[in-house]
C-alpha positions as CSV (number, residue, x, y, z in Angstrom):
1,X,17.5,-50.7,80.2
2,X,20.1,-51.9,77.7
3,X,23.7,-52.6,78.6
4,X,26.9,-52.5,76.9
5,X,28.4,-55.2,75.6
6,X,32.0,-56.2,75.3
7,X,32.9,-56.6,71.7
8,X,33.8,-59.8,70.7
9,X,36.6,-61.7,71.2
10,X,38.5,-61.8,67.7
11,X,37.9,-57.6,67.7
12,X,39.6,-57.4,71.1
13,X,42.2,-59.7,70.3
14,X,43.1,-57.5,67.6
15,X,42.6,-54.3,69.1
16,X,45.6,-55.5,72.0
17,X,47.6,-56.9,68.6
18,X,47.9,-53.1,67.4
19,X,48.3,-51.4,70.9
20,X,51.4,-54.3,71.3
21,X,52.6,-53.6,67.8
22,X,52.4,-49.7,68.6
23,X,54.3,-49.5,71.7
24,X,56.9,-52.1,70.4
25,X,57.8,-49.8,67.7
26,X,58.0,-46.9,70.1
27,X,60.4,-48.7,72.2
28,X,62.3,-49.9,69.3
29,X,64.8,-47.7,69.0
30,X,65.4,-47.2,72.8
31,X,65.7,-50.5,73.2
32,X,68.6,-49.8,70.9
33,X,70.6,-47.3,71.8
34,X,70.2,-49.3,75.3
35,X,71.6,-52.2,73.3
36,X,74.3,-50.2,70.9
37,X,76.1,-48.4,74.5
38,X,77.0,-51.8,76.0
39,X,78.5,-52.7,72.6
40,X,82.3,-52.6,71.5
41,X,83.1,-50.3,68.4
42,X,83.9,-53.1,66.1
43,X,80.3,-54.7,67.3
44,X,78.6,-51.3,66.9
45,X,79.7,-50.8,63.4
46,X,78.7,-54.2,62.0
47,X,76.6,-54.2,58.9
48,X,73.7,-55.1,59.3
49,X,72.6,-54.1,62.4
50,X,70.2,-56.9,63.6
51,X,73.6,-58.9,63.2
52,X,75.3,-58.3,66.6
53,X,71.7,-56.4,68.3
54,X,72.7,-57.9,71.4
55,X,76.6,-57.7,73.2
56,X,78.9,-60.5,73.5
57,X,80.3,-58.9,76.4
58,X,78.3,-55.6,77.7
59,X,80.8,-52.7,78.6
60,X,79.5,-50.9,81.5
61,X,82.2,-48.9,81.4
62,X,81.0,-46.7,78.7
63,X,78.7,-44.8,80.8
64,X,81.8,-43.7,83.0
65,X,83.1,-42.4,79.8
66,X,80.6,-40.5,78.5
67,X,80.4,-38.9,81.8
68,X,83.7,-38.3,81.9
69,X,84.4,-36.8,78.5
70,X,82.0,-34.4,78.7
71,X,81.6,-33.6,82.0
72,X,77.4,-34.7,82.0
73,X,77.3,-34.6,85.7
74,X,77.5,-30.9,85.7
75,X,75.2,-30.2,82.9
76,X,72.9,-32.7,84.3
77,X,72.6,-30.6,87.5
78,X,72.2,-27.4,85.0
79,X,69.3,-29.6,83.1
80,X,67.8,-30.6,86.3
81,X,67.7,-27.2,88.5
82,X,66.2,-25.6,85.4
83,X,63.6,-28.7,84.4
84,X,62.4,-28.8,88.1
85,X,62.0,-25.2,88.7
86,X,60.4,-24.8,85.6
87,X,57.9,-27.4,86.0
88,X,57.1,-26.4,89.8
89,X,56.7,-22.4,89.0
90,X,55.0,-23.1,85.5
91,X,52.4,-25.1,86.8
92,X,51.8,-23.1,89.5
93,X,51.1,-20.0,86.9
94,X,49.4,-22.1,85.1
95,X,46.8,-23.6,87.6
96,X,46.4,-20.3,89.2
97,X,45.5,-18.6,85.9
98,X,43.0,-21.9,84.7
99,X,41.3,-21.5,88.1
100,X,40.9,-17.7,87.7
101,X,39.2,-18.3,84.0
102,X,37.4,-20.7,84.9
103,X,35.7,-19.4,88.0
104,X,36.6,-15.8,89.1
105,X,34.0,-13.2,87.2
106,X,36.2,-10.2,86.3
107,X,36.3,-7.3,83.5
108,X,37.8,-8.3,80.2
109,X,37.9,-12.1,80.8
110,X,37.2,-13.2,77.6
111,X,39.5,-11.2,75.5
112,X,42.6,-12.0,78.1
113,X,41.9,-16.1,77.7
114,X,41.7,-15.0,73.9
115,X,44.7,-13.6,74.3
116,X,46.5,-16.5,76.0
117,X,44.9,-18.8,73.3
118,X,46.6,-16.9,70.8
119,X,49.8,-17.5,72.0
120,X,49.7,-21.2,70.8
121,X,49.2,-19.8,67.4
122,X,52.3,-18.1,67.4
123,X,55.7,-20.2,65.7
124,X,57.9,-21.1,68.4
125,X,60.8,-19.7,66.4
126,X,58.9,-16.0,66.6
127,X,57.9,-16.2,70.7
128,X,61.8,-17.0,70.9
129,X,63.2,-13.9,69.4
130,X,60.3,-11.5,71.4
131,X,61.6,-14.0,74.5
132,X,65.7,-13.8,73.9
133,X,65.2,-9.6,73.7
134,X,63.3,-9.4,76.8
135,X,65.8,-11.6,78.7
136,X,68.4,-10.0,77.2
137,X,67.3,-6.7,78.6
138,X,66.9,-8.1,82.0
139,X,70.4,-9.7,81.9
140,X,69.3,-13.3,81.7
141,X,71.2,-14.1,78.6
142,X,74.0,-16.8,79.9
143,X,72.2,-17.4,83.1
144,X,70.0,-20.1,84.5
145,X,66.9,-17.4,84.7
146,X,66.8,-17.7,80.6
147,X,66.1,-21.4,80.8
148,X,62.8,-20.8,83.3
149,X,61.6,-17.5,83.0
150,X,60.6,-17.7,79.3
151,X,58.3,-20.7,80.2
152,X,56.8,-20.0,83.8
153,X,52.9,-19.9,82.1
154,X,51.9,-20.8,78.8
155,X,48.5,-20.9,76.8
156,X,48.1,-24.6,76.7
157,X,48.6,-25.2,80.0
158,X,45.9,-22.5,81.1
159,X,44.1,-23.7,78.3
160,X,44.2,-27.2,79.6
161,X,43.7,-26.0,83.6
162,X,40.9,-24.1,82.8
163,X,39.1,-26.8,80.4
164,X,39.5,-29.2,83.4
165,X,38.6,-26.7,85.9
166,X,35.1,-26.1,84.2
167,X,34.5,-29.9,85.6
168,X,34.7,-29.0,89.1
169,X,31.0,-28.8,90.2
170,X,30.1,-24.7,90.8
171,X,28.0,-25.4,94.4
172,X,31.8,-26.4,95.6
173,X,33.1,-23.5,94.7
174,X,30.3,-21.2,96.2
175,X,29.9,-23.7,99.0
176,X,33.2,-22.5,99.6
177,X,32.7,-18.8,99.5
178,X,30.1,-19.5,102.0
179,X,31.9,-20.5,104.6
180,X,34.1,-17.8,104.1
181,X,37.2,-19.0,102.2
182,X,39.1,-16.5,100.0
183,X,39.9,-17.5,96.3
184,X,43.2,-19.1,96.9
185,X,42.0,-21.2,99.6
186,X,38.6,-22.5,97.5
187,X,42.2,-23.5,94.8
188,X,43.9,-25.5,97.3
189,X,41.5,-26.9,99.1
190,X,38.4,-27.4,97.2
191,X,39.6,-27.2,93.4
192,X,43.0,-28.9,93.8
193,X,42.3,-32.1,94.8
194,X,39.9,-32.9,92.5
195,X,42.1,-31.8,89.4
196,X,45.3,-33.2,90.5
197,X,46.1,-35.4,88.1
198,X,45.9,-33.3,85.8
199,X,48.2,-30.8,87.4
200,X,50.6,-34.1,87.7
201,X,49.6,-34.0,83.8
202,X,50.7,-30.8,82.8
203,X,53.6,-31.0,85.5
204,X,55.0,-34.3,83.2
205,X,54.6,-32.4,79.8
206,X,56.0,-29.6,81.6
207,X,59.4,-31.3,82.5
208,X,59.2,-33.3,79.5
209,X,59.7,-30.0,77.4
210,X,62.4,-28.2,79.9
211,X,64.7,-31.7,80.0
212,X,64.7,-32.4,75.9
213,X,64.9,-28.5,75.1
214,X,67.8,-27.8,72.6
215,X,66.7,-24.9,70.5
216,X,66.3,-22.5,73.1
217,X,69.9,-23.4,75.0
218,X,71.3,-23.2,71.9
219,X,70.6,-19.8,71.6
220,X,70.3,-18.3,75.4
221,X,73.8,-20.2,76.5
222,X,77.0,-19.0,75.5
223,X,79.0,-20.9,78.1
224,X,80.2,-23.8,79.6
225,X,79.0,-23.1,83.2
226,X,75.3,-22.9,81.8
227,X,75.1,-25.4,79.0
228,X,72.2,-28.2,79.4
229,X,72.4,-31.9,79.3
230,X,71.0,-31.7,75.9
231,X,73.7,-29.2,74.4
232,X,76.2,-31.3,75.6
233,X,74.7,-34.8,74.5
234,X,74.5,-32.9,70.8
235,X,77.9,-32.0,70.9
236,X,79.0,-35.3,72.0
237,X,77.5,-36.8,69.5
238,X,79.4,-34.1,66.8
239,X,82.4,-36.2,68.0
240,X,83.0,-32.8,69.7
241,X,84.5,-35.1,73.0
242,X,84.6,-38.3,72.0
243,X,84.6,-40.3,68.4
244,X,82.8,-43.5,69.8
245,X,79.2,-44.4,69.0
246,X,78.7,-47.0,71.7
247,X,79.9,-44.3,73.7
248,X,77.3,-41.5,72.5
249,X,74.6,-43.9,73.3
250,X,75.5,-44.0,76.8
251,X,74.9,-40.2,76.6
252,X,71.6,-40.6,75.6
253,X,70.5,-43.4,77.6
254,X,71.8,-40.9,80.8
255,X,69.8,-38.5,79.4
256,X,66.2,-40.0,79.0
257,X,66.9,-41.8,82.4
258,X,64.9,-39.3,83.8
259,X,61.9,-38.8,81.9
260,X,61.4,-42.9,82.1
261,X,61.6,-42.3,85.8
262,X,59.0,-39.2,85.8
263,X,56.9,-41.0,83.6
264,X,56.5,-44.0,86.0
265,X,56.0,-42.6,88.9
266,X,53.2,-40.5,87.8
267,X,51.6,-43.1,84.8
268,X,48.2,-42.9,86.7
269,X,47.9,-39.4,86.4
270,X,47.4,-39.7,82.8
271,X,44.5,-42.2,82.9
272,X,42.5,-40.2,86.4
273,X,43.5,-36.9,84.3
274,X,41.1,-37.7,81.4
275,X,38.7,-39.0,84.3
276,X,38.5,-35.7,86.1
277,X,36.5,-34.4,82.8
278,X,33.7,-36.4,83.4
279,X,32.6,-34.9,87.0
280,X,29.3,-33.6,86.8
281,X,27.8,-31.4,89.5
C-alpha cells in the first residue's frame, strides 16, 4: 500500500513564505490604524507614512475621546444586543431548517430548499427594500426588531447546515427514532454534537455580518437611541464629532475589538468545521 509523502522541503518552505506574506498583508492595515490612534495629530499627518509608523509617545487617551465624543458606549450596546440576538436566533433557524432538509421526508421538499437557494441569488440592495416594507408594516422601522428580524434565517446558512448535516451518518438518525426520540431531540442530541463547529461556524459569520452592518442601519434607523456602532464610527469619521484622525482610529480599533475576540475564541471551529464533512457512516 503506497503512502503519502510530504513534499519536499524547498516546496514547503515556500508554501509557509506565501501563507506569512498573506496574513501579513491582511494585518497590515490593522496593524495601522492600531498604530495611527496612539499617534499625535502632527505625527499622524506626516508625509510619508512609514516616517513616524510607530509613536514617540502613545496617547491612550484618545480612546477616552472617541468614546466620549460620540457617545460609542451606547451604540456599542445597540450593536451588541442586536449582533448577539441575531446570531443566537439566526442560527437557531438556520440549524433547525438544515436538519429538516436534510433528514425529515416531507411534501414539496425540493422546491422549498429551491426556494431558499434562490434567495442568495437575489441583490442585497432588492431583499432590503421587500425587507424595509415589511418591517415598516409591522412597526419595526426605528426599532431594534429591524436590525434582527430581517436576518433570523437565511439561504446560506441553511444551505451550509444542511450540506454538513448530509454528513451525519443516517443509522444515527434512525437509531434514534428507534428508541423513541422525536425530531427535535435526534437535533440536539444526536445531530448537534457532531456538527457543532459548524454551527460555531455560521454563528461567527453570523455576528460577523450583524457587528460591521452599515447599509441596512443606514436605512432602518432614524434616531439616535437606535443607531449602531457602525453608523456612529462612519459619522465620526465625517468629522461629524470630532476633526482628529488619530482620534477616528481609536473608533475603529473599539469597533473590531470584538470580532478579534469572537474570532479567537472560536478559531478551531473553523478547522473541525471542514472536518465534520468527512464523516462517513
Amino acid at each position: 500500500m503506497s503512502t503519502l509523502r510530504s513534499p519536499p522541503l524547498p516546496i514547503r518552505l515556500a508554501v509557509h513564505a506565501v501563507v506569512y506574506l498573506g496574513a501579513f498583508t491582511m494585518l497590515l492595515p490593522m496593524a495601522w490604524m492600531v498604530l495611527t490612534s496612539l499617534k499625535t495629530d502632527l505625527e499622524a499627518a506626516q508625509a510619508p507614512t512609514w516616517a513616524t509608523l510607530l509613536p514617540s509617545v502613545p496617547q491612550w487617551g484618545h480612546y477616552h475621546e472617541a468614546i466620549r465624543a460620540a457617545d460609542l458606549d451606547r451604540f456599542y450596546w445597540n450593536s451588541a444586543l442586536a449582533a448577539i440576538l441575531t446570531t443566537v436566533l439566526g442560527v437557531a433557524h438556520n440549524a433547525l431548517a438544515g436538519f429538516a432538509f436534510a433528514k425529515l421526508r416531507f411534501a414539496g421538499k425540493r422546491v422549498l430548499f429551491g426556494l431558499a437557494l434562490t434567495t442568495m441569488m437575489v441583490p442585497i440592495q432588492v431583499y432590503f427594500i421587500f425587507a424595509y416594507i415589511i418591517c415598516s408594516k409591522l412597526g419595526f422601522v426605528d426599532n431594534i426588531q429591524a436590525l434582527i428580524v430581517p436576518f433570523l434565517a437565511s439561504g446560506f446558512g441553511i444551505f451550509y447546515i444542511r450540506q454538513v448535516m448530509n454528513a451525519v451518518p443516517d443509522s444515527l438518525i434512525e437509531a434514534g427514532r428507534l428508541d423513541g426520540m422525536n425530531e427535535f431531540d435526534i437535533f440536539w442530541y444526536v445531530a448537534r454534537p457532531i456538527i457543532w463547529p459548524a454551527i460555531a461556524s455560521l454563528g461567527v459569520f453570523t455576528f460577523v455580518f450583524s457587528w460591521n452592518n452599515l447599509f441596512w442601519p443606514l436605512i432602518v434607523v432614524d434616531s439616535e437611541r437606535s443607531k449602531t456602532l457602525p453608523l456612529a464610527i462612519a459619522d465620526l469619521s465625517a468629522g461629524q464629532y470630532v476633526d482628529s484622525w488619530p482620534v477616528q482610529m481609536a473608533a475603529g480599533t473599539i469597533l473590531i475589538v470584538p470580532l478579534v475576540v469572537v474570532f479567537f475564541l472560536l478559531q478551531r471551529a473553523f478547522v473541525q468545521g471542514v472536518a465534520v464533512t468527512g464523516i462517513k457512516e
